[in-house]
BAMI-711729 format. One record per atom (N, C-alpha, C, O): atom name; z, x, y. Coordinates in steps of 0.05 Angstrom, whole numbers. Example, Ala and Ser with C-alpha at 12.3 -4.5 7.8 and 13.67 -1.06 7.14 Angstrom:
# residues 2
+------+--------+--------+--------+
: name :     pz :     px :     py :
+------+--------+--------+--------+
:    N :    156 :    264 :   -114 :
:   CA :    156 :    246 :    -90 :
:    C :    156 :    264 :    -66 :
:    O :    169 :    285 :    -66 :
:    N :    142 :    257 :    -45 :
:   CA :    143 :    273 :    -21 :
:    C :    157 :    258 :      1 :
:    O :    161 :    268 :     23 :
+------+--------+--------+--------+
***
This chain:
# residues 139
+------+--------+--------+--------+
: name :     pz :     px :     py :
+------+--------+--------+--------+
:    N :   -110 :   1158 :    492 :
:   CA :   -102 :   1132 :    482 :
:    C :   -100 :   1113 :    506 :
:    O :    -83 :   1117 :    524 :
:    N :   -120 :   1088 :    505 :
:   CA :   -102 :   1072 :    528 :
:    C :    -76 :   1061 :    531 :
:    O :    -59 :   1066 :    513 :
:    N :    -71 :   1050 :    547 :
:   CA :    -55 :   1042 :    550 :
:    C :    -53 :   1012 :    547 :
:    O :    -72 :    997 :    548 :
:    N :    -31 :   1005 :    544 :
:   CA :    -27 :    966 :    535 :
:    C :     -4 :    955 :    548 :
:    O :     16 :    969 :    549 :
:    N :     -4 :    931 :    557 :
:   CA :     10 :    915 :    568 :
:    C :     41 :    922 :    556 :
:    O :     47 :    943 :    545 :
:    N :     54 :    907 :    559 :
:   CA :     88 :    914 :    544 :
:    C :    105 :    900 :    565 :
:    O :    121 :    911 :    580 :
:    N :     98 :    867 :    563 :
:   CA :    120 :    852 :    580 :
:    C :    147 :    855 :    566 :
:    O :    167 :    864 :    578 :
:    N :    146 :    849 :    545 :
:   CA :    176 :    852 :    536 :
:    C :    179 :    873 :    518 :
:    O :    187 :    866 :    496 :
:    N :    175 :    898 :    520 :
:   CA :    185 :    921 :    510 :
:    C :    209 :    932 :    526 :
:    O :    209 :    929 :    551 :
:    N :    232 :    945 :    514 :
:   CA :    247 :    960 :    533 :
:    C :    248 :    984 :    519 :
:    O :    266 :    990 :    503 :
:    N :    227 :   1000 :    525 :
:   CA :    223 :   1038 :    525 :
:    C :    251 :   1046 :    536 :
:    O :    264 :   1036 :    555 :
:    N :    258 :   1066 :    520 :
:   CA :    272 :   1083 :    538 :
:    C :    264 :   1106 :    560 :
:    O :    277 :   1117 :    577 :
:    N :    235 :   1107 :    554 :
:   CA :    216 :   1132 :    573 :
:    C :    208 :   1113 :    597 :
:    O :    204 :   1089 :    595 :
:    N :    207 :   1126 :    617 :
:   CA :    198 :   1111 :    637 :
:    C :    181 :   1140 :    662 :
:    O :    191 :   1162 :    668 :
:    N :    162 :   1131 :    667 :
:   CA :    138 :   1160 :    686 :
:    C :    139 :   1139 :    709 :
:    O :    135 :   1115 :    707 :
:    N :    147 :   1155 :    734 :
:   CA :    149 :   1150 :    749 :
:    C :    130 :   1163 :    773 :
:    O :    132 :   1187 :    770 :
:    N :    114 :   1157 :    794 :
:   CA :    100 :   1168 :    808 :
:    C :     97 :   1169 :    831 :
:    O :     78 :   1181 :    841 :
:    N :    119 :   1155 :    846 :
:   CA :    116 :   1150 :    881 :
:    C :    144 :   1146 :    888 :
:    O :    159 :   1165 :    883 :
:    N :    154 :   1128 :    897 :
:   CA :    176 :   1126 :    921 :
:    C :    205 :   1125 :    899 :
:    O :    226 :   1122 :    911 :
:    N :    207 :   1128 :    867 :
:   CA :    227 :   1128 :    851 :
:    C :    231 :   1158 :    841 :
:    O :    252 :   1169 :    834 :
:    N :    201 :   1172 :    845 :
:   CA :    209 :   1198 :    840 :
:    C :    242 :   1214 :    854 :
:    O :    256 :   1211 :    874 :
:    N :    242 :   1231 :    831 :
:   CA :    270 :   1256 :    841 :
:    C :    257 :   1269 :    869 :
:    O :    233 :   1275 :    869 :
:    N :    273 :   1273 :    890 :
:   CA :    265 :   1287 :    908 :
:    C :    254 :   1263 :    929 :
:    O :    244 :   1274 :    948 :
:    N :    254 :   1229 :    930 :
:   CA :    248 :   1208 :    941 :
:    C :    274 :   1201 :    956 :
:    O :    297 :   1206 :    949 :
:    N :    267 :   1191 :    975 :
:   CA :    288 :   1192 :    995 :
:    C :    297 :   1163 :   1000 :
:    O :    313 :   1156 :   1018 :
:    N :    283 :   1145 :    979 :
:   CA :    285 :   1113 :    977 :
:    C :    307 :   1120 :    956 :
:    O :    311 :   1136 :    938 :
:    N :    321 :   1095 :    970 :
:   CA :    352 :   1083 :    951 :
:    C :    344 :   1079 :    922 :
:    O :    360 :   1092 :    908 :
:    N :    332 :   1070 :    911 :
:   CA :    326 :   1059 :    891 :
:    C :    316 :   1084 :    871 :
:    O :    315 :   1081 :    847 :
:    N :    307 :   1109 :    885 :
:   CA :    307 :   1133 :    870 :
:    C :    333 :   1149 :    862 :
:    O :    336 :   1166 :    845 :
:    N :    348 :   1137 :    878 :
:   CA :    380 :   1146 :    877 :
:    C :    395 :   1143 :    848 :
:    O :    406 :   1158 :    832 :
:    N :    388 :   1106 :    851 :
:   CA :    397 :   1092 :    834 :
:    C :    388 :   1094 :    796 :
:    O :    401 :   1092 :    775 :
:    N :    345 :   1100 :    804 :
:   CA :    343 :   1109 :    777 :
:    C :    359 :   1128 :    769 :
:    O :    374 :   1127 :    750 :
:    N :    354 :   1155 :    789 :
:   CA :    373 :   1183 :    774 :
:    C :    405 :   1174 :    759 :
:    O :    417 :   1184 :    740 :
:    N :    412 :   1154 :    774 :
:   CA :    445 :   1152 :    769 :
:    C :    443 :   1140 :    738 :
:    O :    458 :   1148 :    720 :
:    N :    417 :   1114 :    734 :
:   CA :    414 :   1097 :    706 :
:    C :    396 :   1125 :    688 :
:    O :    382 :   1115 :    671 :
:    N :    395 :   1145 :    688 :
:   CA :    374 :   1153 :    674 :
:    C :    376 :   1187 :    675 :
:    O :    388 :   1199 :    692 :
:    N :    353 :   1209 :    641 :
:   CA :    366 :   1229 :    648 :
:    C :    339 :   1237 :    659 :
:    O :    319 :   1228 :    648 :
:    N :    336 :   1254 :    679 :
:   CA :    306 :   1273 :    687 :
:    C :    296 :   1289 :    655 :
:    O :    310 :   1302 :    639 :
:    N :    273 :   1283 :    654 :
:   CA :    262 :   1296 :    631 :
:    C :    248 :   1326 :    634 :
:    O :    249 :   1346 :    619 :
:    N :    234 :   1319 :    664 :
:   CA :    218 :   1337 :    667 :
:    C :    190 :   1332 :    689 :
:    O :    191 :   1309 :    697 :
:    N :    173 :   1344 :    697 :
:   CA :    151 :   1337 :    709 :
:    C :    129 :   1334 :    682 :
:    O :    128 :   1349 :    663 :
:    N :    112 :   1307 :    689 :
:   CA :     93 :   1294 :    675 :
:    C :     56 :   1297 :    685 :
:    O :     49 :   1312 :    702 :
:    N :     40 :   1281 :    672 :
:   CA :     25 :   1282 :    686 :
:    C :     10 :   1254 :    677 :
:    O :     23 :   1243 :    659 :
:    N :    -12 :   1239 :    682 :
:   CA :    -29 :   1213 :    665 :
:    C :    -46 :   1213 :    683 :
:    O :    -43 :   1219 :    707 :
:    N :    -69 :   1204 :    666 :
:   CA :    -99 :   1208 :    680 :
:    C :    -98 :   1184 :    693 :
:    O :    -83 :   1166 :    684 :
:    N :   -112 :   1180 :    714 :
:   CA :   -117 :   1150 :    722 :
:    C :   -121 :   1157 :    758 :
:    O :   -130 :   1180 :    761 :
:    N :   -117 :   1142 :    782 :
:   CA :   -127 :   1147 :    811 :
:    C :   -104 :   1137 :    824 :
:    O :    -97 :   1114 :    819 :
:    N :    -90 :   1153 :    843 :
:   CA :    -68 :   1148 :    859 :
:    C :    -69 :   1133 :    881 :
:    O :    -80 :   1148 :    897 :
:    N :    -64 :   1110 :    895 :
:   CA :    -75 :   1104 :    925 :
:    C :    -58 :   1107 :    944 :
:    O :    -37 :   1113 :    932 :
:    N :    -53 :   1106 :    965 :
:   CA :    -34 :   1102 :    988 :
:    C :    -31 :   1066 :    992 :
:    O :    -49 :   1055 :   1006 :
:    N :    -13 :   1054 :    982 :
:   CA :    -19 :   1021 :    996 :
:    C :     -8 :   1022 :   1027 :
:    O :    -22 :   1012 :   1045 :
:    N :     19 :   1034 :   1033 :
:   CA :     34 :   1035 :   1061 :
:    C :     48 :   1067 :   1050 :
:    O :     38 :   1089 :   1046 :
:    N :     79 :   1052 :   1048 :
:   CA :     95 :   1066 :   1048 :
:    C :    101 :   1070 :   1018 :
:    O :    118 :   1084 :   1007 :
:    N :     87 :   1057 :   1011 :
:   CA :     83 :   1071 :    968 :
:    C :     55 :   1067 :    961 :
:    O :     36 :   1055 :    971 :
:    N :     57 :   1083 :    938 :
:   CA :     29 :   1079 :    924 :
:    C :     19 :   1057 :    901 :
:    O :     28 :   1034 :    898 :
:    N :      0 :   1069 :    886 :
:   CA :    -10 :   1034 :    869 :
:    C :    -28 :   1060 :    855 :
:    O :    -45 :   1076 :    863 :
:    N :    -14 :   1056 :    829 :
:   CA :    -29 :   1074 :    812 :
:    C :    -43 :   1056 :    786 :
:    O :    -30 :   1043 :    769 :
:    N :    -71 :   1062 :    787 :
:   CA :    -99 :   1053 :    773 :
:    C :    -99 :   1074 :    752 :
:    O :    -93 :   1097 :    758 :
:    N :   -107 :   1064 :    718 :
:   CA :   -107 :   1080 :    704 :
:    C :   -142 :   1089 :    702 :
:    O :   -151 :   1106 :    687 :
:    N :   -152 :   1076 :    716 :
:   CA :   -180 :   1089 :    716 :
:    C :   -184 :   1110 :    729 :
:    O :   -164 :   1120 :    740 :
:    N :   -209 :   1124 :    730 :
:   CA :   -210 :   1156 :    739 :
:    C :   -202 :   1174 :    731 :
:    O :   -189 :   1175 :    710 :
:    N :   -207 :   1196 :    746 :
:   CA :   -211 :   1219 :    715 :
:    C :   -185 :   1238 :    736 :
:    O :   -174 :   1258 :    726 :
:    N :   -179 :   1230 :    762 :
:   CA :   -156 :   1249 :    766 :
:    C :   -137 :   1257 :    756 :
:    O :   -133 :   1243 :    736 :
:    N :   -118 :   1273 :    759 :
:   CA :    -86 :   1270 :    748 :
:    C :    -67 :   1262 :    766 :
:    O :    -67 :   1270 :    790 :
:    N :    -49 :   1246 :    757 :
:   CA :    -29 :   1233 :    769 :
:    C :     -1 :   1256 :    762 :
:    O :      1 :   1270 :    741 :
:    N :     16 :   1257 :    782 :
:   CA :     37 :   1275 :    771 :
:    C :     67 :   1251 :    780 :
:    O :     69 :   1236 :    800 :
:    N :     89 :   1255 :    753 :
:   CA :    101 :   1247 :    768 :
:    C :    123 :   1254 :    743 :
:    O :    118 :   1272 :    728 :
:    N :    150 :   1238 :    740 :
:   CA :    172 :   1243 :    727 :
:    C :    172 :   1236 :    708 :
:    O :    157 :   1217 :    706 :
:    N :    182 :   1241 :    690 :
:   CA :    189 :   1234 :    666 :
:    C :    226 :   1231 :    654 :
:    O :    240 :   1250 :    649 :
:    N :    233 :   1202 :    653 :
:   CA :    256 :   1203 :    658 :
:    C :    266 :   1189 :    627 :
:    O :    248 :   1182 :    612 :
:    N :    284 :   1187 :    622 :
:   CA :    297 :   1174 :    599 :
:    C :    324 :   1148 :    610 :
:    O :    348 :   1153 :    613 :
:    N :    316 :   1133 :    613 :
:   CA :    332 :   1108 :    621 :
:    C :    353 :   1100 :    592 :
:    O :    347 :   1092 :    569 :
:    N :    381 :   1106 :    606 :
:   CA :    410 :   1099 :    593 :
:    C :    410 :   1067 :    573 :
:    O :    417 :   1060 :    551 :
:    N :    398 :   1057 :    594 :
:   CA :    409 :   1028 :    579 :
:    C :    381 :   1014 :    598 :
:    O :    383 :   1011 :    622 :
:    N :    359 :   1006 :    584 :
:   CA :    335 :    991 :    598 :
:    C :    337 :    971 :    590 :
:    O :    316 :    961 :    584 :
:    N :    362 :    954 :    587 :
:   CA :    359 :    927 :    593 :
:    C :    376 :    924 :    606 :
:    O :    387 :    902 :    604 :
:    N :    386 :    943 :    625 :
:   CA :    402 :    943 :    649 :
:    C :    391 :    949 :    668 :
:    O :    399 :    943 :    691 :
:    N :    361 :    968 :    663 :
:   CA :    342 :    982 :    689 :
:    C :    323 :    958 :    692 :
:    O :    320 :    946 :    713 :
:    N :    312 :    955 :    672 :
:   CA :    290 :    939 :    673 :
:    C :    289 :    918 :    689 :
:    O :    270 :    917 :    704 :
:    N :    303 :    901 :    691 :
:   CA :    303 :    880 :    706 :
:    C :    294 :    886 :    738 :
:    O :    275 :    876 :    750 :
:    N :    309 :    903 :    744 :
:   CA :    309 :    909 :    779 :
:    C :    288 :    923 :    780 :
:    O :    278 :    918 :    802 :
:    N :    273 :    940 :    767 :
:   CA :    260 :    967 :    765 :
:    C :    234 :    937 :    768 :
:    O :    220 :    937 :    788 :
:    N :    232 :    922 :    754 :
:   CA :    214 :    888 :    749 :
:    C :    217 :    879 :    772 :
:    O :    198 :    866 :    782 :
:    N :    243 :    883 :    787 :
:   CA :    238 :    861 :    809 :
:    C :    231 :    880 :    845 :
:    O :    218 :    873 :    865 :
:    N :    243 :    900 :    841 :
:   CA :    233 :    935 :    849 :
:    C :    198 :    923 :    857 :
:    O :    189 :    915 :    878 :
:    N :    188 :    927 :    834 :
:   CA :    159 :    928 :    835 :
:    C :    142 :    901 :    833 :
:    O :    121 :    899 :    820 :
:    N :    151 :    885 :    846 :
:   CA :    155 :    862 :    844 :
:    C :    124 :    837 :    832 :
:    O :    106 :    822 :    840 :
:    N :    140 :    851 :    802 :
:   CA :    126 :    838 :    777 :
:    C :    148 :    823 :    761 :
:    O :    141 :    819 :    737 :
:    N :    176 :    815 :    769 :
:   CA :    195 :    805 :    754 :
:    C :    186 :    775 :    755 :
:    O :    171 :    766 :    772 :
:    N :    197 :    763 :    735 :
:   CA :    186 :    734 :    734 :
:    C :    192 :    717 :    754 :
:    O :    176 :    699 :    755 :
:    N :    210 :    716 :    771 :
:   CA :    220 :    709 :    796 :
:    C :    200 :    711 :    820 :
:    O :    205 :    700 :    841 :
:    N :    176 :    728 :    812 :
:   CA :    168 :    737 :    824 :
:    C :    134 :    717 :    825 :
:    O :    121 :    719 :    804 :
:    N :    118 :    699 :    848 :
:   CA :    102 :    694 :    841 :
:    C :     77 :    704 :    833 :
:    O :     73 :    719 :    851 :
:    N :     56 :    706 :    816 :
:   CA :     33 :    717 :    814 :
:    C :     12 :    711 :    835 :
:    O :     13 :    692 :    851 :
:    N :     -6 :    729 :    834 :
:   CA :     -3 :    747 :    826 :
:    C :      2 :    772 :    831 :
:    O :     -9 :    785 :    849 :
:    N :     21 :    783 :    812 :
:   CA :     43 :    802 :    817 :
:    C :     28 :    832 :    821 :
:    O :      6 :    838 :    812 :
:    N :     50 :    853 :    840 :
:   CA :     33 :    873 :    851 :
:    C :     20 :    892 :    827 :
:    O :     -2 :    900 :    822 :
:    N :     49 :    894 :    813 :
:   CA :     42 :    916 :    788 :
:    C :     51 :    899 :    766 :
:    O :     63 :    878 :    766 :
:    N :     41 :    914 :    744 :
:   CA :     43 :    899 :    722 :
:    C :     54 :    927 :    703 :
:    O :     47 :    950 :    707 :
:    N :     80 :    913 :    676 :
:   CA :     92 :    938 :    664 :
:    C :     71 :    943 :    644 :
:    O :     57 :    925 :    635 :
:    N :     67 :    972 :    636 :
:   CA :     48 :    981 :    621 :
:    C :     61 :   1008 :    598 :
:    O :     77 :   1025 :    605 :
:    N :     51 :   1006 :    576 :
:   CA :     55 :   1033 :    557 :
:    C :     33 :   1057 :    567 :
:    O :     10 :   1050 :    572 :
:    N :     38 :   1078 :    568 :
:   CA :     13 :   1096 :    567 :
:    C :     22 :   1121 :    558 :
:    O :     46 :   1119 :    553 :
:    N :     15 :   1138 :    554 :
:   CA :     23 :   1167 :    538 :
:    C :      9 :   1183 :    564 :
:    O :    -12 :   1184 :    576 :
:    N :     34 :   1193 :    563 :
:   CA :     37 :   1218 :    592 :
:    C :     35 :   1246 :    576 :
:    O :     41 :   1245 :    552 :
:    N :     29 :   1265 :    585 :
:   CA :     32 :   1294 :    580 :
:    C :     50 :   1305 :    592 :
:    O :     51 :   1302 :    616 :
:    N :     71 :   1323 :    579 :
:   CA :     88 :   1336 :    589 :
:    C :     84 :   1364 :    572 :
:    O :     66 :   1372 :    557 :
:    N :    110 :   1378 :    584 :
:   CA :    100 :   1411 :    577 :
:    C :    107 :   1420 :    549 :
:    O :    105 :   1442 :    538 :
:    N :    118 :   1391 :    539 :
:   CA :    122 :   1400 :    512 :
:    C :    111 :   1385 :    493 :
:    O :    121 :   1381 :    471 :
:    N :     83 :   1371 :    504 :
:   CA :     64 :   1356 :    492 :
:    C :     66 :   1324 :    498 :
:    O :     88 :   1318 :    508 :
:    N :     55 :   1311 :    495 :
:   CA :     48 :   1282 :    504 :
:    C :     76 :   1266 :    489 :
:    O :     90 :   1274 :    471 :
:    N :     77 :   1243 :    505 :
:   CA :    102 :   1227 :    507 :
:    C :     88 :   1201 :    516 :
:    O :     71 :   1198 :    534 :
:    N :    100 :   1181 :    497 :
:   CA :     97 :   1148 :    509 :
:    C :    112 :   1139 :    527 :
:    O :    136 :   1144 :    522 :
:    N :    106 :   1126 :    547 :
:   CA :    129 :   1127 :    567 :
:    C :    123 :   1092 :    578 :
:    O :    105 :   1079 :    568 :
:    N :    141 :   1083 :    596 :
:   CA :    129 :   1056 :    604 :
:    C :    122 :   1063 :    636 :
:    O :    134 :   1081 :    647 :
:    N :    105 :   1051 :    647 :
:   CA :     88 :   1064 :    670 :
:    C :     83 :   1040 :    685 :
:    O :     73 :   1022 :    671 :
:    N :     87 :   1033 :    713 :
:   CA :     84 :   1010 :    722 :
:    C :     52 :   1013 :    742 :
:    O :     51 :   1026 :    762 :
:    N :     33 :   1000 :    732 :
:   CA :      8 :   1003 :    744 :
:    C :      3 :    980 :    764 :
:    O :     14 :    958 :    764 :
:    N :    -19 :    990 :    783 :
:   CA :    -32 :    969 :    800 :
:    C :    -37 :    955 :    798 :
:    O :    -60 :    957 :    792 :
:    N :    -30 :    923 :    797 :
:   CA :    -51 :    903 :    784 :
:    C :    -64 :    889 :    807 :
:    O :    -70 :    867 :    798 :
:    N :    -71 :    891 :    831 :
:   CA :    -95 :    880 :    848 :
:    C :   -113 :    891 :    863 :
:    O :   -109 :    914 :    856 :
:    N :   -129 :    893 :    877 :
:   CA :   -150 :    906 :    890 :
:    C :   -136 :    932 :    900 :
:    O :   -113 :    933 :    908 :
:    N :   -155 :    952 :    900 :
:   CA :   -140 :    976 :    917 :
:    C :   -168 :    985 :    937 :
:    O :   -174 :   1008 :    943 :
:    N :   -185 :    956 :    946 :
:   CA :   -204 :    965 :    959 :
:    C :   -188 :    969 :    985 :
:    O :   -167 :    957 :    990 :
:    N :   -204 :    994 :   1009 :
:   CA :   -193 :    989 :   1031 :
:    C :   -167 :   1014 :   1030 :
:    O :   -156 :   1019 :   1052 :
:    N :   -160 :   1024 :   1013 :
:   CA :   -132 :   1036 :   1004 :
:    C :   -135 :   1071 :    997 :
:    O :   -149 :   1078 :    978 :
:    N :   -121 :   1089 :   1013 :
:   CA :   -137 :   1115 :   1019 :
:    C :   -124 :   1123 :    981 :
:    O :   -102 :   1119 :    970 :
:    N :   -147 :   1135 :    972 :
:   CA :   -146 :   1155 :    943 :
:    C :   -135 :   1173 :    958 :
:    O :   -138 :   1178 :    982 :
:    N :   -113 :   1186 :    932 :
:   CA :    -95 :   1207 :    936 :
:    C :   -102 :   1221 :    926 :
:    O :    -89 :   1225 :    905 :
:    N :   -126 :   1243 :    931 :
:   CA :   -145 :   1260 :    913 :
:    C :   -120 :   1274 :    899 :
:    O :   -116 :   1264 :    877 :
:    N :    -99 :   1297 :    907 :
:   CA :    -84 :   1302 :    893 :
:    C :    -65 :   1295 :    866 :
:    O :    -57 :   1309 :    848 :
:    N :    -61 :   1268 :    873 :
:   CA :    -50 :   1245 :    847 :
:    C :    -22 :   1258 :    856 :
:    O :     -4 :   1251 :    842 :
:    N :    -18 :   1269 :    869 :
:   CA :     18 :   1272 :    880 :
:    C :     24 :   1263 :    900 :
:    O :     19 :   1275 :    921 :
:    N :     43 :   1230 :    899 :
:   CA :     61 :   1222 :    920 :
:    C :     74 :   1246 :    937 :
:    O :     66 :   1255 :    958 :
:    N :     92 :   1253 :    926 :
:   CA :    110 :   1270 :    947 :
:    C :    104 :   1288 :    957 :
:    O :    116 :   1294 :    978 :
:    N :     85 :   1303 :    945 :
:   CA :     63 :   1319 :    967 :
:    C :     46 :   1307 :    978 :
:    O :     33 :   1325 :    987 :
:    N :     31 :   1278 :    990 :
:   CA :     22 :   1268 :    999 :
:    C :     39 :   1245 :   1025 :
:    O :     28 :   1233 :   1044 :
:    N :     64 :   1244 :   1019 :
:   CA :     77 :   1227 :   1035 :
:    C :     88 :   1225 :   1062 :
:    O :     97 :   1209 :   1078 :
:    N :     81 :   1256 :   1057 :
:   CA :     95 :   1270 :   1093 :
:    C :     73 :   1265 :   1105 :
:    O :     70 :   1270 :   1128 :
+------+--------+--------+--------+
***
């Protein structure tokens, strides 16, 4: 199923894939765990990149992406920051890095809609994460 835009949806699922993941040593991974419950490890097709010190995940390509699967308490309390986090909040000028997205992730107890924050500008120039795993790629 593709996936679709969802500016103003507030999911309670949220797939996470780089510097918010459990086991991320960025503040703001802290902060999801504290707003949110761990579901489990996930996975969504699409191509991982390295931009610096986070990634920029493209739903094109046939790799797998791995990352969390979390359940957010109250997402109209996450959302905002998690928006300005990834700095696609409206505060924010265009055009914006990532853009919020629906997509259906696979987990181990079958597929899940989740909200997924994707790449939205060039990722020419930007090393592919053949693995599709941040945190095994970050060291």
């Amino acid at each position: 199923m593709p996936a679709r835009q969802a500016p103003d949806l507030l999911p309670d699922l949220i797939f996470v894939y780089g510097t918010l993941r459990r086991g991320s040593a960025h503040a703001n991974a802290a902060r999801l765990a504290r707003e949110s419950d761990w579901l489990g490890l996930a996975t969504l097709g699409g191509t991982l990149y390295r931009v610096s010190w986070h990634p920029a995940l493209v739903l094109e390509g046939s790799d797998t992406v791995t990352g969390d699967l979390l359940r957010l308490h109250d997402p109209a309390a996450s959302l905002p920051w998690l928006d300005a986090f990834e700095s696609c909040s409206p505060d924010d000028p265009p055009p914006h890095d990532y853009r919020r997205e629906i997509a259906t992730v696979m987990t181990a107890a079958g597929p899940a809609t989740a909200l997924v924050y994707v790449w939205n500008l060039s990722v020419d120039g930007f090393e592919r994460i053949a693995t599709g795993d941040w945190l095994g790629a970050a060291g």
